[in-house]
C-alpha positions in Angstrom: 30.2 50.4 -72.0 27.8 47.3 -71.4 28.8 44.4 -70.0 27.7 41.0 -70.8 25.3 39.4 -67.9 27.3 36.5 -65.8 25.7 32.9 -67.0 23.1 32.4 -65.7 21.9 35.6 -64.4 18.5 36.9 -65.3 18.5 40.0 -67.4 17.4 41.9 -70.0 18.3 41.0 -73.6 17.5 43.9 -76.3 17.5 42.5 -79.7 16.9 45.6 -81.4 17.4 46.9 -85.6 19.7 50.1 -85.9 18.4 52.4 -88.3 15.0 54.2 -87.6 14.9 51.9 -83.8 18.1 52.5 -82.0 19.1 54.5 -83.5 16.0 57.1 -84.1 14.5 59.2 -81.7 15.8 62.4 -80.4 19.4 62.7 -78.8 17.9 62.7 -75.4 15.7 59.8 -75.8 19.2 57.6 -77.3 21.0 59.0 -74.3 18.5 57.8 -71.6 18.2 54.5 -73.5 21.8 54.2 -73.3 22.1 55.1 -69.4 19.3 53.3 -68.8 21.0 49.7 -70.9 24.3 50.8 -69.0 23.4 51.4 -65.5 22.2 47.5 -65.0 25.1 44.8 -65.7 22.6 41.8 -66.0 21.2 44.0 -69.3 22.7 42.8 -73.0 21.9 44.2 -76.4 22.4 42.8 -79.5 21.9 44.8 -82.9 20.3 43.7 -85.6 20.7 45.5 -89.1 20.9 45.0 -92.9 23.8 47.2 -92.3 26.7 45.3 -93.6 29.7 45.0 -90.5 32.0 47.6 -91.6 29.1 50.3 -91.6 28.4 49.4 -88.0 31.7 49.6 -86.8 31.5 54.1 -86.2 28.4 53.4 -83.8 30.3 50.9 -81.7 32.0 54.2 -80.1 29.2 56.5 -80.3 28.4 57.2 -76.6 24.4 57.4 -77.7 24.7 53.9 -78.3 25.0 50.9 -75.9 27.7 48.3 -76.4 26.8 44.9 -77.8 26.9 41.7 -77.1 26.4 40.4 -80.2 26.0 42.0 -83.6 23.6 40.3 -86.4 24.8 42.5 -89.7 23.3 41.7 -93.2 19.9 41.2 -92.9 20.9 37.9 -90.7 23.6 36.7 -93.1 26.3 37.9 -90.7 26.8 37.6 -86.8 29.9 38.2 -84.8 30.8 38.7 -81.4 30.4 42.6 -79.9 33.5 42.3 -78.1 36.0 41.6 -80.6 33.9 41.2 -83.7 34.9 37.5 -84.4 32.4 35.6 -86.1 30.1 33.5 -84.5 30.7 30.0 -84.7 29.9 27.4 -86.3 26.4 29.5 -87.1 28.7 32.0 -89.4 30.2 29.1 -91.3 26.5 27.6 -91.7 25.5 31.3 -93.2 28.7 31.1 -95.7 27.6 27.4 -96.9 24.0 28.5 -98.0 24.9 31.8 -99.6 25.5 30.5 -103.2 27.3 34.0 -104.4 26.4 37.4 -106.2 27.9 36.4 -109.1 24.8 33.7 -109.3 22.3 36.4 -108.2 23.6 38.6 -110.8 22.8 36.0 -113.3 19.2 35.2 -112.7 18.2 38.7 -112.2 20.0 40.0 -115.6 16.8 39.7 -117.4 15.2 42.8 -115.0 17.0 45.8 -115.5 15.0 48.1 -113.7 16.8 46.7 -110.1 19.4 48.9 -109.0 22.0 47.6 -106.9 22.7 49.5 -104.1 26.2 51.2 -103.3 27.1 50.1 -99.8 29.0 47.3 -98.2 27.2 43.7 -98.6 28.3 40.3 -97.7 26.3 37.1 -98.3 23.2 39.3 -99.6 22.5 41.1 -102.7 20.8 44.4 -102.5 19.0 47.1 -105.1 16.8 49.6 -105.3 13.6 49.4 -106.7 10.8 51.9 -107.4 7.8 50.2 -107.5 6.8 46.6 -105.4 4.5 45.9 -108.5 7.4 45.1 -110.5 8.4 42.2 -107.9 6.8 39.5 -110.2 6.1 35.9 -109.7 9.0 35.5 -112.6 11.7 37.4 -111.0 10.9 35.3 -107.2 11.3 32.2 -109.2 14.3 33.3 -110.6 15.5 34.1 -107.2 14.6 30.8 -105.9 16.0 29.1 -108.3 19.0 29.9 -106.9 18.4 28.8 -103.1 17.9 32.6 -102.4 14.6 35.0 -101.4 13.6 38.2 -101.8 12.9 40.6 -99.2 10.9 43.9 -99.8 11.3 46.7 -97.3 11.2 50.3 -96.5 9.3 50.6 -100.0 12.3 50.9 -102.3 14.5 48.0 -101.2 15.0 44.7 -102.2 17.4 42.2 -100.2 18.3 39.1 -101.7 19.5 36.5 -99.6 20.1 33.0 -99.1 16.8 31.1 -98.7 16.3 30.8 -94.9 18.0 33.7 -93.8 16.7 36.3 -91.8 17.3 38.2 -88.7 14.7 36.5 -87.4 15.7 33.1 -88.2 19.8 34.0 -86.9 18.4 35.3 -83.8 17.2 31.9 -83.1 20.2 29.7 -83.7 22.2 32.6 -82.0 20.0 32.4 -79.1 20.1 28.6 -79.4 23.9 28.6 -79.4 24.7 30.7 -76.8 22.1 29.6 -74.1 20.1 32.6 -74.1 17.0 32.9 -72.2 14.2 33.9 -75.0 11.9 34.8 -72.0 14.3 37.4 -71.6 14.5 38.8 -75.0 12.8 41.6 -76.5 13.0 42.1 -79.8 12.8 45.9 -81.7 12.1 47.1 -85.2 10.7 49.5 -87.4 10.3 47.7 -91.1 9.5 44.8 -92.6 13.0 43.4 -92.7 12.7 43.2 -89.3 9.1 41.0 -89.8 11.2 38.1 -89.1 12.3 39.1 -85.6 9.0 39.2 -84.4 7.9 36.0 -86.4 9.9 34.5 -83.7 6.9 35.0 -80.8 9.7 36.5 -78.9 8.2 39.3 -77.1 8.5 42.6 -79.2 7.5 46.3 -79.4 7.6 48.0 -83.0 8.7 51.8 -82.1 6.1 54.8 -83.5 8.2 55.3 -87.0 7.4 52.1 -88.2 6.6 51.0 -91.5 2.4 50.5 -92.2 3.1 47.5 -93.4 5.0 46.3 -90.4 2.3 47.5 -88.3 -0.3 46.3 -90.1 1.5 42.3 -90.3 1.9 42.2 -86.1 -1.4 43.5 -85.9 -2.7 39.8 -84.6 0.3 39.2 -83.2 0.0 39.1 -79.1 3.6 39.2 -77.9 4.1 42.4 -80.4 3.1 45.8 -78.9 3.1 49.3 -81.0 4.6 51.9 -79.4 3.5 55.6 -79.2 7.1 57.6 -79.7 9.6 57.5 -82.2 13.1 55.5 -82.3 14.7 55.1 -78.9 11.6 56.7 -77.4 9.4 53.6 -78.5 12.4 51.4 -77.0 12.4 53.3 -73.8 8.8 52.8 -73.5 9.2 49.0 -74.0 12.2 49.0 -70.9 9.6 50.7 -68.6 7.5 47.4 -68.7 10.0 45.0 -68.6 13.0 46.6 -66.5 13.5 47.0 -62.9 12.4 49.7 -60.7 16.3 51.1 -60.3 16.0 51.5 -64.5 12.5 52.4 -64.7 13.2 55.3 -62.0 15.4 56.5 -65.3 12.1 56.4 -68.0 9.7 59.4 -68.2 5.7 58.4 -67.2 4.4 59.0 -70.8 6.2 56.3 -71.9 2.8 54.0 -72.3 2.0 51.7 -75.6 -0.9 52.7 -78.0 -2.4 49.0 -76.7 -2.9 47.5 -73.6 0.6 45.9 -72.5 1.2 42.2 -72.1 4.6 41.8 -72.3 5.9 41.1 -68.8 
């Protein structure tokens, strides 16, 4: 299992979205990622998902995935301790004051029936299903907003609904803010655009090969934001080879280059 880096020592921090990041790739690229996390104590990870907490929980003793330090669940509107999955305080409490409920979302987006909610877990976020981004409309955002809330559109069917502000961009921050986190160490990791606001940050960041066009195409003129060539935990290896030490890098294959000249170091 990680560990968490004595304060004050220099390492690593991988901020990185679950689904279609960490968790992509093939079973030997998540195992070498994991080894590679693993074999140097200074190294932390911190997930970032719109999973909600409880579906997260199975992959916290899946030996393809490294232990974290943190976990931001929710699409930013949750974050608790990896250890012992106590919120994070007081930013969790700050999260609960903005949300103003589902039962108000509910409300204000009565008059489009053609959102679907979606049938998982959610906490301080709405979430549906919707077939077409036309039919986000300048009515249904200001129905949304007249709330406190926004709308998020990813992965080209889904639309989060959260309290205005929130983001796993924007909880990375304050989380990095509260703990004393070095940013120069962090590297962020994602593969759709609800993971946009992770690398709105300026935090270095590498989008993995799977991602969404759309996410590719908004880091485009972004200079701390690299587009990797392989898939999932692939694209996150090849993001460690630049920024890791030699004794992890001995553990990362030599095609693991970026599709752009790299910067990040």
């Amino acid at each position: 299992m990680s560990r968490l880096a004595p304060r004050g020592k220099p390492g690593l921090i991988l901020a990185t979205d679950l689904d279609g990041t960490l968790l992509g790739g093939s079973e030997d690229d998540r195992r070498r990622l994991t080894d590679t996390m693993e074999a140097e104590p200074s190294f932390q990870v911190i997930f970032l998902t719109g999973r909600n907490l409880e579906t997260v929980r199975p992959y916290l003793d899946d030996p393809l995935v490294p232990t974290p330090a943190y976990i931001v669940s929710d699409v930013g509107a949750t974050v608790v301790s990896g250890k012992d999955l106590k919120p994070i305080q007081p930013l969790q409490n700050e999260l609960d004051r903005a949300w103003p409920g589902c039962t108000a979302v509910e409300r204000v987006l009565r008059p489009f029936p053609f959102l679907e909610r979606q049938d998982v877990p959610q906490e301080r976020r709405c979430s549906y299903h919707i077939a077409d981004e036309r039919s986000i409309t300048r009515e249904l955002l200001l129905a949304v907003e007249s709330i406190g809330c926004s709308a998020l559109f990813s992965a080209g069917r889904y639309l989060d609904v959260l309290a205005e502000g929130v983001s796993k961009g924007t909880t990375l921050l304050k989380l990095i803010d509260l703990e004393k986190l070095d940013p120069a160490s962090i590297l962020v990791a994602g593969d759709s655009l609800n993971d946009l606001s992770m690398f709105e940050t300026g935090l270095k960041g590498v989008v993995v090969g799977n991602g969404e066009a759309g996410l590719k195409q908004a880091v485009s003129e972004m200079s701390s934001v690299f587009v990797a060539r392989r898939t999932g935990a692939g694209g996150l290896l090849q993001a460690l080879c630049l920024t890791s030490p030699d004794a992890a890098r001995a553990l990362i294959a030599p095609q693991d280059t970026f599709e752009e000249p790299c910067r990040l170091t």
